[in-house]
C-alpha positions as CSV (number, residue, x, y, z in Angstrom):
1,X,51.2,-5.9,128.2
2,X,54.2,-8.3,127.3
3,X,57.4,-9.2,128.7
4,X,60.6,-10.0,127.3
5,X,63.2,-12.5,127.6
6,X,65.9,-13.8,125.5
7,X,68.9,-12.6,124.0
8,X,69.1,-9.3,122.3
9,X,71.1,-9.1,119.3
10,X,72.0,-5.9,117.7
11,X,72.9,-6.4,113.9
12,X,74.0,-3.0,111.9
13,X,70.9,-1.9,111.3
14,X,69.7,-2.0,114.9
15,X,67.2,-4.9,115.0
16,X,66.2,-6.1,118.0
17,X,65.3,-10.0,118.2
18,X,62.9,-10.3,121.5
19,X,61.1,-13.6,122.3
20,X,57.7,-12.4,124.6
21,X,56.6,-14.3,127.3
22,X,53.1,-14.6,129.0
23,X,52.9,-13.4,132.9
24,X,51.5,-16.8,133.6
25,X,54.8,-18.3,131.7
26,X,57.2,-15.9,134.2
27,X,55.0,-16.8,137.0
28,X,55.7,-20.2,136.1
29,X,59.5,-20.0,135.6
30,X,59.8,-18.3,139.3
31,X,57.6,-21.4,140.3
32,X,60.9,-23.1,140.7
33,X,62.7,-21.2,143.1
34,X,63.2,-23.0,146.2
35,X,60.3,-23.2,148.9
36,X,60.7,-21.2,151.9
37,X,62.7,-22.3,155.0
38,X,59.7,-24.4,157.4
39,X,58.8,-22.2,160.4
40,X,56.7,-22.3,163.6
41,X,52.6,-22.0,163.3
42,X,51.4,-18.3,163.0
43,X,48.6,-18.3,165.7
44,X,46.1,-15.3,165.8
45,X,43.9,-15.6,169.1
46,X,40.6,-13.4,169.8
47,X,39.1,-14.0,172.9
48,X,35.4,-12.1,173.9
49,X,34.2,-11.9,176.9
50,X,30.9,-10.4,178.7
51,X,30.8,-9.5,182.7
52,X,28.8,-7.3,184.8
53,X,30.2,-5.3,187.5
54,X,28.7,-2.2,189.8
55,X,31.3,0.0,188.2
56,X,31.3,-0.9,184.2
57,X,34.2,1.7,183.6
58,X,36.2,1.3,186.5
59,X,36.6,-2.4,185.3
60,X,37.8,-0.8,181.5
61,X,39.4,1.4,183.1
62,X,41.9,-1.1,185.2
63,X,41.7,-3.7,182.5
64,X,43.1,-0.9,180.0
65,X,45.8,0.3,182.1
66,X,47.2,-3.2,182.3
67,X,46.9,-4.0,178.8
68,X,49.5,-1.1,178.6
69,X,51.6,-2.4,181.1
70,X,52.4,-5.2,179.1
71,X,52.6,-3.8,175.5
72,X,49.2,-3.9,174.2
73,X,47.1,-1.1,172.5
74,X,43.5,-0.1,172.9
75,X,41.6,0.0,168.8
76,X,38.5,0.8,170.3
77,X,36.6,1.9,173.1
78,X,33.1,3.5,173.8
79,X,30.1,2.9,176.4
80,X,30.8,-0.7,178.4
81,X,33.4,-1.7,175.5
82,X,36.8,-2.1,175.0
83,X,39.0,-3.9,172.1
84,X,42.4,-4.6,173.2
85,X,45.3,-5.8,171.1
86,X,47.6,-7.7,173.1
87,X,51.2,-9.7,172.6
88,X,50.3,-13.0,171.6
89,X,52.9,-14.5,174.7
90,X,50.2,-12.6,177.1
91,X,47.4,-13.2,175.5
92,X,45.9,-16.0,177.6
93,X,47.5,-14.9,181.1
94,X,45.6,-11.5,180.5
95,X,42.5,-13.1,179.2
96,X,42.3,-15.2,182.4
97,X,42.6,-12.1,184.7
98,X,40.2,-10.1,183.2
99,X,38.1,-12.8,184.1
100,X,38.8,-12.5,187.8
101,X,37.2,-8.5,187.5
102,X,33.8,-9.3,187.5
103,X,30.6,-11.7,186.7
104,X,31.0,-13.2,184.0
105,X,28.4,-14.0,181.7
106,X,29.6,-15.1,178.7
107,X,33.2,-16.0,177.3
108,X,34.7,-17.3,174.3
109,X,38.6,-17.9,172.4
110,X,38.8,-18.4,168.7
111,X,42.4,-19.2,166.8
112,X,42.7,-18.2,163.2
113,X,46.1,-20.3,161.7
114,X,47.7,-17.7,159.3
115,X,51.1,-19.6,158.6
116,X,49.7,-20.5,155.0
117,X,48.2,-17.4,154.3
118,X,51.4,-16.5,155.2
119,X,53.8,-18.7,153.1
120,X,51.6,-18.0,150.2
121,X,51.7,-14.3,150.4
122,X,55.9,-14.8,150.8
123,X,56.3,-16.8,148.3
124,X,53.8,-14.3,145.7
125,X,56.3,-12.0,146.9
126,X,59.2,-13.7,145.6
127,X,58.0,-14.3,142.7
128,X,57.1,-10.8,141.9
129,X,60.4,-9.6,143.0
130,X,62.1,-11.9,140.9
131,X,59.6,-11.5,137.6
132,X,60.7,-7.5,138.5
133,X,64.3,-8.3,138.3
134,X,64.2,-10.3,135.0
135,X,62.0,-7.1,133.6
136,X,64.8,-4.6,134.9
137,X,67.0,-6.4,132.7
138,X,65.3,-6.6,129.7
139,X,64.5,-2.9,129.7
140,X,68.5,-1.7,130.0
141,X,68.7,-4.1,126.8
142,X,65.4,-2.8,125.2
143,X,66.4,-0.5,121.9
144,X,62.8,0.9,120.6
145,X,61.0,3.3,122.4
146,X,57.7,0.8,121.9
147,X,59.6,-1.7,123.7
148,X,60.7,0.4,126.8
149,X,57.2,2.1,126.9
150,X,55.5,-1.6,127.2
151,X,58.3,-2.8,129.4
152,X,57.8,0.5,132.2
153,X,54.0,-0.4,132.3
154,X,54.6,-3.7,133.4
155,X,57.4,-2.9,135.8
156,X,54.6,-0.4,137.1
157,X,52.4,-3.6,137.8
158,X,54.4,-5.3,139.1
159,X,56.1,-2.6,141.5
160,X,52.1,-1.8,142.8
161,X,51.8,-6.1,143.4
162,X,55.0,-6.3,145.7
163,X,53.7,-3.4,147.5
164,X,50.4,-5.1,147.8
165,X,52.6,-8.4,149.2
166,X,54.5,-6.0,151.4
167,X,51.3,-4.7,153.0
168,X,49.8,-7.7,153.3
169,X,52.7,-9.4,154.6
170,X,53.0,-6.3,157.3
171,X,49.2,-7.0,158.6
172,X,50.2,-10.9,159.1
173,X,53.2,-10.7,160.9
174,X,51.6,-8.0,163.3
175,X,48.4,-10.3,163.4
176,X,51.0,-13.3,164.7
177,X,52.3,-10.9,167.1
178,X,49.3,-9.5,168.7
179,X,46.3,-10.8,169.2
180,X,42.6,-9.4,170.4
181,X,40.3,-9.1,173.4
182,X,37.0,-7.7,172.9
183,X,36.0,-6.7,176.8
184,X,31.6,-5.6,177.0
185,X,31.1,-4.7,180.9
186,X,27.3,-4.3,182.2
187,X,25.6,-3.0,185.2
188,X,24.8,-5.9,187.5
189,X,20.9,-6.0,187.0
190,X,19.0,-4.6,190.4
191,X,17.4,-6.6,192.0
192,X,13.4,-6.4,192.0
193,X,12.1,-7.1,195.6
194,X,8.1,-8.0,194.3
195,X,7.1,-9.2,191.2
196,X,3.9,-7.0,191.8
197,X,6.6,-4.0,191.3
198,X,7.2,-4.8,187.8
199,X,3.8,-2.9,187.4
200,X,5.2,0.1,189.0
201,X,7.6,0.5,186.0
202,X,5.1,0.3,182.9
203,X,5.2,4.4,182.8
204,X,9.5,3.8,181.9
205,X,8.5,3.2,178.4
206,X,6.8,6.4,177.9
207,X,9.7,8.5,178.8
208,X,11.5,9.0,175.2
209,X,8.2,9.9,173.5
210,X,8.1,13.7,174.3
211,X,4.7,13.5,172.8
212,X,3.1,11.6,175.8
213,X,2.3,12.9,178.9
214,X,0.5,10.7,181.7
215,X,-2.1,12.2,183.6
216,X,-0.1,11.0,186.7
217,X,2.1,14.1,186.0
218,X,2.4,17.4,187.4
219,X,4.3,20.5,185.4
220,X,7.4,21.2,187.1
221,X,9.0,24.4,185.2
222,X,12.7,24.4,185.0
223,X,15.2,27.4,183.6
224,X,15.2,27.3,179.7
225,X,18.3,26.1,177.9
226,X,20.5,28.5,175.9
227,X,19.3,28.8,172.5
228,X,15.9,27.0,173.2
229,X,12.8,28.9,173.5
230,X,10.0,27.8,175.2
231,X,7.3,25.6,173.8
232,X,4.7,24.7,176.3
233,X,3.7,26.6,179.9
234,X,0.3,25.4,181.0
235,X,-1.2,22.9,183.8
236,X,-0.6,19.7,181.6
237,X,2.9,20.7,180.4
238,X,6.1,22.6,180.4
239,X,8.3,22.1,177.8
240,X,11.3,23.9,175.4
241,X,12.6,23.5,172.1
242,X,15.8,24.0,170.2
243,X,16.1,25.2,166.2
244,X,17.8,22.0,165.7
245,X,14.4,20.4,167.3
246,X,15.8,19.6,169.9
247,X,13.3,19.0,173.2
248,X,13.5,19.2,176.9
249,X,10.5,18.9,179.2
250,X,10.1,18.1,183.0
251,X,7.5,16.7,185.3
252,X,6.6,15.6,188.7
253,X,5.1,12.3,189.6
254,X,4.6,10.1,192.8
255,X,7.8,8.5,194.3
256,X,5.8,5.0,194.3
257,X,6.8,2.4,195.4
258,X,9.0,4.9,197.3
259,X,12.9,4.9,196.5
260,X,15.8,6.8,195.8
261,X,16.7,8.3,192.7
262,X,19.5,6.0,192.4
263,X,17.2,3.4,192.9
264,X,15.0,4.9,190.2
265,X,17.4,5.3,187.5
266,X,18.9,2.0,187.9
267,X,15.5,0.2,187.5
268,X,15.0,2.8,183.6
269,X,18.6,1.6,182.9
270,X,17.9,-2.0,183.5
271,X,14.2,-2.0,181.6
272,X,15.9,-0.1,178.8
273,X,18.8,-1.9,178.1
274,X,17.3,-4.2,175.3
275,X,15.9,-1.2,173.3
276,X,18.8,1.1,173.5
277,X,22.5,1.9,174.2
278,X,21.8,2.6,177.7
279,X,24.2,4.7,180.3
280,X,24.1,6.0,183.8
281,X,25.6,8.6,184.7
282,X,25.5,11.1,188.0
283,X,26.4,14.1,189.2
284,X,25.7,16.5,192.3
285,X,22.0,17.4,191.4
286,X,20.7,14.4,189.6
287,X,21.2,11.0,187.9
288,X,20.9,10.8,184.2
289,X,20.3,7.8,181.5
290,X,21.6,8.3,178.2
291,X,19.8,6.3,175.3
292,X,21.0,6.0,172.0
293,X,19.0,4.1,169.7
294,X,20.2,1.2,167.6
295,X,18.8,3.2,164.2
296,X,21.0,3.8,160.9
297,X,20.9,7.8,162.4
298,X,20.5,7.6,166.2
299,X,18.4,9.3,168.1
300,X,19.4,10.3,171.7
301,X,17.5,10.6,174.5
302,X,18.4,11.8,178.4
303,X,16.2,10.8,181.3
304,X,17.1,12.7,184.8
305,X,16.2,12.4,187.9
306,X,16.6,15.5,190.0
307,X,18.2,14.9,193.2
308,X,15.8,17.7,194.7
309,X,13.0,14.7,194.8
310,X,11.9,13.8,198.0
311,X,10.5,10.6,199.9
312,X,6.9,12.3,198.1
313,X,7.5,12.8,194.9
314,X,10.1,12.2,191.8
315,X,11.1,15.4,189.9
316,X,12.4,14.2,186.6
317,X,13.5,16.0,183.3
318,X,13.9,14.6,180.3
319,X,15.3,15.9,176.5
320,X,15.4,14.5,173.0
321,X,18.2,15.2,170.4
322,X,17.4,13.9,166.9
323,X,21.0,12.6,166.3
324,X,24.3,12.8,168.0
325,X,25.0,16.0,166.5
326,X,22.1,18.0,167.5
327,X,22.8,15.9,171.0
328,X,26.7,17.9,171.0
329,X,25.2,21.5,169.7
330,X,22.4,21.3,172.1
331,X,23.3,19.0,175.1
332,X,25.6,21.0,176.9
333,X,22.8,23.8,177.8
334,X,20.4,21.1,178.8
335,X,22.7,19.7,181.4
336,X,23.2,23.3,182.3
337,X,19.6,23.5,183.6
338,X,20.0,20.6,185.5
339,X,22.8,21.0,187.0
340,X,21.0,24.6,188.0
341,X,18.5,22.6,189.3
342,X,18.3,23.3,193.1
């Protein structure tokens, strides 16, 4: 592609006498526009911080609805996390009383400087709208049709590079104007009363294998889930399955040591934690961990614990969803059954 510059002089029979000139040569000549005006230090903040609390959402919750308050914007937000984008003149204020919500653990500010990435992109810009100008010009004086045609393809370049600057100079100046706090809230770990007990939880890393069954377990039927049929009825085992392969089983087992269920499905959430995406989550009849693993497709599992256990034994289903859209086909008539579960 070429530009043009120069005078144009039309003799009788038409000629055209056009001088061409390299990009680099134009970007050159702009060179010597005047430097941008000096201006104040474009800061972009993020600040990271990790806290446990007994309430994990309630904490997001709050911490979102203030965010709000003050003109900041949640980008993302799922299972213990939240990333905030906050007005840089409240950034540190809110950082400090997020703090104040629960334990922390872990916390962190990094600044990114953008004023030269800044400057650099303006001053690309200027020079693109001034190269676009000087090629504006030189196409009214063009008088061949191969002259125009070259000239409109690099007015197209150029036109697609200021829109580029224009872009990028968008994302800067709201990166100077908002910066961002990534938020990870935990369960506070339970507290073990024995180290002796630690035994008494060995059987947690059995649960997601639907394949294992302990001879410490009884068969507890439960209903079977809509569009499940059922799989296994026998001494050793009752279980269901789904088209999609899904699976849902449940089982008795001794309450020992002896505790709640809350009890119970804190202690899975806590020994799970490491492995899996781990949630707790309860309702009227039982208390239910979600797991999700960490793999490219993740697989989901749900361990409940039915809140018609007794001081005797733990009644506890459990289901497996090959990835998180068998998990929203199929889950729904799982947690039928348990809710069911009287």
């Amino acid at each position: 592609m070429y530009s043009y510059e120069g005078s144009f002089v039309g003799s009788a029979g038409g000629n055209i006498k056009a001088a061409k000139m390299s990009r680099m040569e134009l970007a050159d000549a702009s060179s010597s526009m005047a430097p941008a005006p000096r201006q104040e230090r474009m800061v972009n903040y993020t600040g990271n911080i990790n806290m446990q609390s007994a309430e994990p959402e309630a904490i997001i919750d709050t911490v979102v609805e203030r965010a709000k308050a003050k003109g900041g914007s949640v980008t993302n937000r799922r299972n213990g996390y939240v990333s905030l984008q906050i007005p840089v003149a409240e950034f540190k204020n809110f950082f400090n009383q997020i703090l104040t919500l629960g334990r922390v653990t872990s916390k962190n500010i990094s600044a990114s400087d953008i004023t030269e990435a800044y400057a650099d992109n303006a001053a690309r810009l200027r020079i693109a709208e001034s190269t676009l100008a000087r090629l504006q010009q030189l196409l009214a004086a063009a008088r061949t049709e191969q002259e125009k045609i070259a000239l409109l393809k690099e007015i197209q370049r150029v036109n697609e590079q200021i829109e580029q600057r224009k872009l990028e100079e968008k994302e800067l100046l709201r990166l100077a104007a908002f910066s961002t706090i990534n938020l990870w809230v935990g369960n506070i770990p339970i507290a073990i009363p024995y180290r002796a007990n630690i035994r008494a939880f060995e059987w947690f890393s059995n649960l997601p294998n639907m394949n294992i069954i302990s001879n410490k377990e009884k068969t507890l039927k439960l209903s079977i889930p809509k569009d499940f049929i059922e799989t296994a009825d026998t001494r050793r085992e009752w279980s269901a399955a789904s088209a999609l392969n899904a699976k849902f089983r449940a089982f008795e087992r001794e309450n020992e040591p002896q505790g709640s269920i809350l009890f119970w499905a804190e202690a899975m959430l806590e020994s799970f934690k490491l492995q899996y995406s781990a949630e707790l989550k309860t309702e009227e009849n039982f208390a239910l961990i979600r797991l999700q693993s960490f793999s490219t497709v993740p697989e989901v599992h749900y361990i409940a614990l039915l809140r018609k256990s007794n001081r005797k034994t733990l009644k506890i289903a459990v289901a497996y969803f090959p990835d998180i859209e068998v998990e929203k086909k199929n889950s729904e008539a799982v947690l039928e059954v348990l809710r069911g579960a009287k």
